[in-house]
N, C-alpha and C positions, 0 to 999 in steps of 0.2 A: 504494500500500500504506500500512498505516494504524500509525503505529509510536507506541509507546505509552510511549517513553523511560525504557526501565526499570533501574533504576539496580542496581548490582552490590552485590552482599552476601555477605561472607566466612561461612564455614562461624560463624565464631562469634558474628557477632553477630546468623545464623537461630538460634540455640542459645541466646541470651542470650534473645532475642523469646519461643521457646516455652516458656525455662522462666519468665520473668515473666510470660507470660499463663496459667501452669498457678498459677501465685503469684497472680495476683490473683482466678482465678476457686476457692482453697482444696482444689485439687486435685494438691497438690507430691506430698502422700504417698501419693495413689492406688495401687496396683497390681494391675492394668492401670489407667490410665485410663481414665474412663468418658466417653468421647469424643462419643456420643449423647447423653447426659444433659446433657454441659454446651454442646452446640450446640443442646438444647431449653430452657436455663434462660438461652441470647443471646437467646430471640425467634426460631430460626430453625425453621421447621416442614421435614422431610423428606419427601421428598416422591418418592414410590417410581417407575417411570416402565419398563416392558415395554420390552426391547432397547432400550436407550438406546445403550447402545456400540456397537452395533452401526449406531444412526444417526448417530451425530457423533463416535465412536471414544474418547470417555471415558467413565469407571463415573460420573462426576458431576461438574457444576459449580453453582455458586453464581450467583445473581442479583446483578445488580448494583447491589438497594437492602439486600441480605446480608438477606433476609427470609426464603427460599426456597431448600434445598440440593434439589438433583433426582440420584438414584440411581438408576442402573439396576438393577430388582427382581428381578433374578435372581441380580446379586451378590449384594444386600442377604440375600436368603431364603436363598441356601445358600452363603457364601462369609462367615463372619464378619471373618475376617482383613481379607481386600479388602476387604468395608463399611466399617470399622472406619481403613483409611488412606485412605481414599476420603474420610471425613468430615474426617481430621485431616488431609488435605491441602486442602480447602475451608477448612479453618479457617485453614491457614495464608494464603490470598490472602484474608482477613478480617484477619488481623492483618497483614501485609508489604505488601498491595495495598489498602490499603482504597480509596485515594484514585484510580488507578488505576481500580477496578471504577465506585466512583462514576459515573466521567467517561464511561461508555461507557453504550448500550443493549442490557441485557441480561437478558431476562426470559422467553423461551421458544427450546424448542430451534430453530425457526427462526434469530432472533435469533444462539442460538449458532454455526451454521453461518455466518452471514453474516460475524460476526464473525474466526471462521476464516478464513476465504478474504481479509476487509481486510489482518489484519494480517499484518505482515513476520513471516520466519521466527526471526528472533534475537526478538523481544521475546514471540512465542507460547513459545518455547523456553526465554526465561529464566525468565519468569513461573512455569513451571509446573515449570521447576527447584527452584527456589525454593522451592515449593508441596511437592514433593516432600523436598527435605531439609528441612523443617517435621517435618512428619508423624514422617520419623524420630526429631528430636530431640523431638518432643513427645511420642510412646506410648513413647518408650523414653528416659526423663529421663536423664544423664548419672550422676549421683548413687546410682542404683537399679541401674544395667547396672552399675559397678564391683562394689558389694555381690554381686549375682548372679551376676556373671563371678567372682568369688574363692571363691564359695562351691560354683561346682560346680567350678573348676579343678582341683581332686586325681582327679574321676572322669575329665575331659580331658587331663591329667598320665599317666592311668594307660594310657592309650591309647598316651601319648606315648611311654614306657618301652618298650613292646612293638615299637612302628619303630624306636626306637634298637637295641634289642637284635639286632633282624636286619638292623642297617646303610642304612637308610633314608637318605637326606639331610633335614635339615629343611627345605628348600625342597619338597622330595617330599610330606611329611606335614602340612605349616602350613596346608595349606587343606582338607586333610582333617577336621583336628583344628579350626579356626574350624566347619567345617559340624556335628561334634559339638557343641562348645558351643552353637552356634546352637539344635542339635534337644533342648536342654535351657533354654536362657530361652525360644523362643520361646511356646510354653505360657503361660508367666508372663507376662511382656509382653501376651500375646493378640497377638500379631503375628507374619506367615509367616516361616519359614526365613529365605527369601531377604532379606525387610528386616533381620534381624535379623544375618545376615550383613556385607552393609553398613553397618546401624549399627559394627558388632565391628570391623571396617576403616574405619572414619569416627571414630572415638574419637580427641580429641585427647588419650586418655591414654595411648595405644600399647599397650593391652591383649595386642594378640599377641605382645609381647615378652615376658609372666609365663608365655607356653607355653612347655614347656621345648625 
């Protein structure tokens, strides 16, 4: 098995990574970020690809000269959300992995299966950990989800009021009330529920503490 030494990264300093490449590529203040646009203005052409998932079980991965992101086109065509972290997770093994991808041959979905099957299961696993909490710190900038979480907090608040009053526990309603907020940024963001739930509990600013 083909192990690819991949070295551990705290939640913050994937968070540091995404928001300095949002910083160098003049994309801080976006909202949503336009995730497409600035993996078309890297050089990296996308590149649409009929049931892709369904042959190598990802909506997409990157080449290994980051020339070439390949999506499966049915995400792409009707699932903006999934496009959209699909991309900003290839972006992130472009920014965390570059060196990593380099070293490897990887340029058509053949390639990518084979590559599967070399490598051990910890370093497929970390990688695309990785990859993945990219993606959230980078569509959903830390900076922007505070502002957005406080500003719809009184309609989530007003929820909140309503479980108290009929003697809820807050351990009973906290995850009710995250799933509200979430179906209120997510919109903005352009990102699903569900990432945006995780982002909401990945926050090292403790956000679900300001629920009441």
């Amino acid at each position: 098995m083909q192990n690819l030494d991949v070295q551990w990264l705290s939640d913050e300093k994937i968070e540091k990574a995404a928001w300095d490449f949002l910083v160098k590529n003049n994309a801080e203040s976006d909202l949503p970020v336009d995730v497409e646009l600035m993996a078309e203005e890297l050089g990296l052409d996308i590149v649409p690809i009929p049931n892709l998932q369904r042959a190598i079980e990802v909506e997409g991965f990157c080449t290994s000269d980051f020339t070439r992101i390949y999506v499966d086109e049915g995400v792409m065509t009707s699932t903006p959300v999934r496009y959209r972290f699909t991309l900003a997770h290839e972006l992130g093994h472009f920014v965390l992995h570059k060196e990593i991808y380099e070293s490897i041959q990887l340029t058509s979905i053949d390639e990518w299966k084979n590559l599967q099957r070399a490598l051990d299961e910890n370093s497929y696993q970390r990688v695309e950990f990785q990859g993945y909490i990219f993606a959230g710190f980078f569509l959903v900038p830390e900076k922007h989800l505070e502002v957005q979480f406080d500003k719809h907090l009184p309609k989530v608040n007003s929820l909140v009021k309503q479980a108290i009053t009929l003697g809820i526990p807050r351990s009973n309603y906290l995850e009710n009330a995250v799933d509200s907020m979430a179906g209120f940024l997510g919109p903005i963001f352009n990102v699903s529920s569900e990432v945006m739930v995780r982002r909401i509990n990945r926050s090292s600013l403790r956000l679900t503490q300001r629920i009441e």
